[in-house]
N, C-alpha and C positions, 0 to 999 in steps of 0.2 A: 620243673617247679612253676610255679603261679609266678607271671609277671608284674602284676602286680603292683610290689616293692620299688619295679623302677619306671612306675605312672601316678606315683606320690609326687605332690609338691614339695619345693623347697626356695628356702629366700635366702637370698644370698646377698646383705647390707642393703636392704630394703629392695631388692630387684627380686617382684616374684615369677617363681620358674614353675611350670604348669609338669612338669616332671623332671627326670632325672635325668637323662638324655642328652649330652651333648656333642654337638656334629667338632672333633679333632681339629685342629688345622693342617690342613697340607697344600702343599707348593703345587698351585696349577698351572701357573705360567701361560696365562691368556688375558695378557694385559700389555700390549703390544706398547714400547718405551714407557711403559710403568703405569699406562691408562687404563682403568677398571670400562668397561665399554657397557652397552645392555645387553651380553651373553654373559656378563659375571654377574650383574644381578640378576637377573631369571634363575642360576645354578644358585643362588643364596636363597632367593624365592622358594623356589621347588621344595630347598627341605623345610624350610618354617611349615609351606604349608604340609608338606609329611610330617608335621608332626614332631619334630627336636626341639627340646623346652630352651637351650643354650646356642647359639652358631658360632664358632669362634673361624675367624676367616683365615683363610690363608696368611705365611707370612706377609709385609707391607715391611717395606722399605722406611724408617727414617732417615732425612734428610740429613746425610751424610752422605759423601763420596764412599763409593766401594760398599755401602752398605748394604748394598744386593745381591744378589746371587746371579743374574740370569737380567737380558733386558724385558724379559716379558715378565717379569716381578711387577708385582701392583707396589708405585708410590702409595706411603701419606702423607702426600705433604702437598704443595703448588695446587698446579690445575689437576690434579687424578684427586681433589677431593671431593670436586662437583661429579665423577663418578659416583666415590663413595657413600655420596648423601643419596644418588636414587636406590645404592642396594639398601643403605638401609631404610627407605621407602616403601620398596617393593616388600622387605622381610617386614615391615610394620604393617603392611596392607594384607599380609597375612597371618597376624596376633602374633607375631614372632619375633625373638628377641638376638641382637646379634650385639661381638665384640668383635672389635680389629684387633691381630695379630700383631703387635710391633715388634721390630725383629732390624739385625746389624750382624752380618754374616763374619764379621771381623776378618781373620788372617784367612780365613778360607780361600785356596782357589779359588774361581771360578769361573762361570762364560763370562760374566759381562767386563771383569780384570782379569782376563787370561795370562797377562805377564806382571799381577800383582802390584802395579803404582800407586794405585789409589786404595790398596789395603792398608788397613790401621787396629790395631791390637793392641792389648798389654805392653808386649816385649815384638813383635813382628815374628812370631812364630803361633804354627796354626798345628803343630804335635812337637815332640820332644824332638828337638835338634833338626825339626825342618823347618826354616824361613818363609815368609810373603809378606812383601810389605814392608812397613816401620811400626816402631812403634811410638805409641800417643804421647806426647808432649801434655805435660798438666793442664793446658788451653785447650787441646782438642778432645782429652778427659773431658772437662767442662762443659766443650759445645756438643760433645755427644752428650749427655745427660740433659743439657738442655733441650736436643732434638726429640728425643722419647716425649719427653714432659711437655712440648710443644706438640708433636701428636697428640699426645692423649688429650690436654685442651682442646685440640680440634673434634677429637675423637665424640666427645661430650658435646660440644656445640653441634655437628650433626645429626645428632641424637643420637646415636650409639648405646646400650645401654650399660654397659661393663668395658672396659680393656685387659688386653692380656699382653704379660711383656716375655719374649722369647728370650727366656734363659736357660735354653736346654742343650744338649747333643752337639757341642762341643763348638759354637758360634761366639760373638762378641762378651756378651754377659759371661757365659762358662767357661768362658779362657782367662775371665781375671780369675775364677774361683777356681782354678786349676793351677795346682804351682810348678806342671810342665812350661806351661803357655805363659803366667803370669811368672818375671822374674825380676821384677820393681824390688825395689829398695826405697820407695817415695811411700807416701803414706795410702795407694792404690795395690801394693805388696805387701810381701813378708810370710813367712815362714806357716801358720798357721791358716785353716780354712776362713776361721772367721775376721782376719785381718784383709783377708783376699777378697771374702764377701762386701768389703765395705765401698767398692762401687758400686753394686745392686740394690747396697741397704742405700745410697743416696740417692741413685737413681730413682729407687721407690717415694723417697720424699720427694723429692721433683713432683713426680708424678702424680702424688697425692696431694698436694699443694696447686698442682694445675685444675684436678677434677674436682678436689672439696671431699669431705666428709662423708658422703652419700651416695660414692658412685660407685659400684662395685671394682678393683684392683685385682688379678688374677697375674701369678706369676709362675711361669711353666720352669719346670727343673728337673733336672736327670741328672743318676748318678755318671753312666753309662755316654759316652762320647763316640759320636761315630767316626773318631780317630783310633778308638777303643774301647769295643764292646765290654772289654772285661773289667774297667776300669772302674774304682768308688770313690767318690769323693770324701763318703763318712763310713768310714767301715764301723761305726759300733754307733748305739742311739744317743751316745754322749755328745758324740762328733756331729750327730746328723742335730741332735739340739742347739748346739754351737755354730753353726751352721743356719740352720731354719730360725731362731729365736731373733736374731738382729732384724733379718726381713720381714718378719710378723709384728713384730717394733715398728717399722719404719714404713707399714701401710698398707703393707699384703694383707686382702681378704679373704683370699683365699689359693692354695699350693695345686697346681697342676702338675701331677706328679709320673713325668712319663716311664715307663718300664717298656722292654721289648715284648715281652712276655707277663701279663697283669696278676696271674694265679702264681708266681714266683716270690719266695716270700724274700724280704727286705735282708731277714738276720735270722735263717734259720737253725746258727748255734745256740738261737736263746728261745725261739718259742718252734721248735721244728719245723718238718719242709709243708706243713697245714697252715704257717705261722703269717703275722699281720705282712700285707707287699708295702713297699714303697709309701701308696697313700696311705694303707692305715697307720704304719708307724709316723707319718708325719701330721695326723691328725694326733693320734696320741699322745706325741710329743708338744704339740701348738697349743693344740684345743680348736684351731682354726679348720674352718672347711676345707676338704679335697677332692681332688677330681683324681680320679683312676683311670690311664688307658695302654693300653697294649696289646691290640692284637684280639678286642672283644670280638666277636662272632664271627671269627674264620679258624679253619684248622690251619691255615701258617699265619707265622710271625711277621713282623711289617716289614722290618726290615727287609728280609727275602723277598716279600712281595712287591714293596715299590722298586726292586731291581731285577722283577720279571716274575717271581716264581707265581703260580696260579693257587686260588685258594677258595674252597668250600665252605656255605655256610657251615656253623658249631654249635653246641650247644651251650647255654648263657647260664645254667643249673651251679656253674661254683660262682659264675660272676654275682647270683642273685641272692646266693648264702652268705656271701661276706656285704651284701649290701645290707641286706635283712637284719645281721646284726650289727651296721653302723658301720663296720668297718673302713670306710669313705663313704661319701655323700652323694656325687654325680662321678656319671661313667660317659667317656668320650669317644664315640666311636667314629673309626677311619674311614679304611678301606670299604668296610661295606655300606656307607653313604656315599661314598664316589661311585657306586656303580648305582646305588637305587634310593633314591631321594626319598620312597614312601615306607624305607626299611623300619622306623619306626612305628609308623603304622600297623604294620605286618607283623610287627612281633608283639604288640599291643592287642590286636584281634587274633591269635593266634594261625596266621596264613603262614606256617613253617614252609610250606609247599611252595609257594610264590618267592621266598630269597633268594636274592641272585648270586652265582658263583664271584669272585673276586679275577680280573685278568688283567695283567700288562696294557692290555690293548685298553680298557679304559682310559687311559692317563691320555690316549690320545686325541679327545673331547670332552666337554663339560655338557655331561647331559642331564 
């Protein structure tokens, strides 16, 4: 199919995007005690100028304990913000538009709390009936909501042109909306999805109140936990409304809607297995714009590939038919921007021949 469809413009709360195109976030952990250096922005560089109408950067840390994953996580906050101001420098020296990532890995293991003290969650569980951590006291509810809201004002004062808040795949945000993880009984709990949502939906006001009216607000969400792939938060579109409806209230401009796999439809006992995925049912359900990603132009899945497996370009013919008719708005591509920054390019001038394979062994530099 003709590409096209996805080198149309699109505005996104008055932030206009020169296509459809947007570079994922993923964890590159080359930001040694949480400082963005000039080899992270040159890697933000490269793809503005290949060509990505959107960059949303890697996770970043808010200023919170435990709220990283690894020490080579990029802070947002202190002194890694005068990093952050030259990438987004360097990506505006190249007509290119970027969002920080904000992101709180909650009860997750991980390297940089390997024995869990300084994790903080819901209930101090990070899957059903496994521990790390404590859990949040009403105050540090509080001061985490304040800490996003205080990045994102930052985020804006750098010139940043959007933020995006990391509420997916089973981290800080998606453990209160999960009623394994969340098992409050305070008004941050309770028995239903959208009782659960109502720290995201505050958080979202924070965060909206920090940047003002006019800054684009993106908020990333997944049924799908990588405690448990198989897991939904809304199994039917009533659920998923009840659900998405309070955060589109409270200042989301737009749903980052991640799937492992993007041509997988959302609920295909109701429009079959051709049926709307993830984004489009929550564009349907909103009215609000969505970004689509999972696994766009390779023959594997991400998940598999960011734990080694290797993967060829694909063809983009169903990702471009469900664009073509609206079905989502912008598409977020991964893996195959971590290996080749002019991928855009290339599938804009049709250079099929020129895309690069997908390997493990990328993840070990930022080229």
């Amino acid at each position: 199919m003709s590409t096209e469809t996805l080198f149309r413009p699109f505005t996104l709360n008055g932030l206009q995007l020169p296509n459809r195109i947007v570079m994922a976030p993923m964890t590159r952990s080359f930001s040694p005690a949480g400082q963005p250096g000039a080899n992270v922005a040159e890697y933000y560089r490269k793809r503005a100028a290949g060509g990505v109408g959107l960059i949303i950067t890697e996770g970043t840390a808010v200023e919170r304990a435990g709220a990283a994953n690894d020490p080579n996580v990029p802070h947002f906050f202190g002194s890694a913000l005068e990093g952050w101001g030259q990438v987004v420098q360097a990506v505006h020296g190249e007509a290119g538009r970027i969002a920080p990532q904000l992101w709180h890995v909650g009860a997750l293991p991980n390297r940089r709390n390997p024995k869990g003290e300084e994790a903080e969650s819901p209930s101090g569980l990070y899957m059903p009936g496994k521990s790390n951590g404590h859990a949040m006291s009403d105050a540090e509810v509080a001061d985490a909501i304040a800490a996003f809201a205080r990045a994102a004002g930052d985020a804006r004062r750098l010139g940043f042109d959007a933020v995006e808040l990391h509420g997916a795949h089973g981290y800080l945000i998606d453990q209160f909306f999960w009623g394994e993880t969340n098992r409050r009984d305070d008004r941050w709990g309770g028995d239903t999805l959208p009782e659960r949502a109502r720290f995201a939906a505050e958080l979202l006001k924070a965060v909206r109140a920090a940047v003002g009216p006019d800054f684009p607000v993106i908020i990333r969400l997944s049924q799908w936990k990588q405690q448990d792939f198989g897991f939904r938060l809304a199994p039917s579109p009533d659920e998923l409304l009840a659900w998405l409806g309070p955060l589109a209230d409270a200042g989301a401009d737009a749903f980052h809607c991640s799937q492992r796999r993007f041509w997988e439809p959302e609920f295909p006992e109701i429009d079959g297995t051709e049926g709307l995925n993830f984004a489009g049912w929550a564009k349907k359900l909103t009215g609000k714009p969505t970004i689509t990603v999972g696994s766009v132009g390779l023959t594997g899945e991400f998940v598999a590939g960011m734990s080694g497996e290797a993967s060829k370009p694909a063809s983009l013919d169903n990702l471009l038919a469900r664009l073509e008719r609206d079905e989502f708005d912008l598409v977020a591509v991964g893996r195959a921007l971590i290996v080749d920054p002019d991928w855009a390019l290339k599938i804009r001038d049709g250079r099929h021949g020129e895309l690069t394979d997908y390997t493990a062994q990328a993840l070990a530099a930022l080229v």
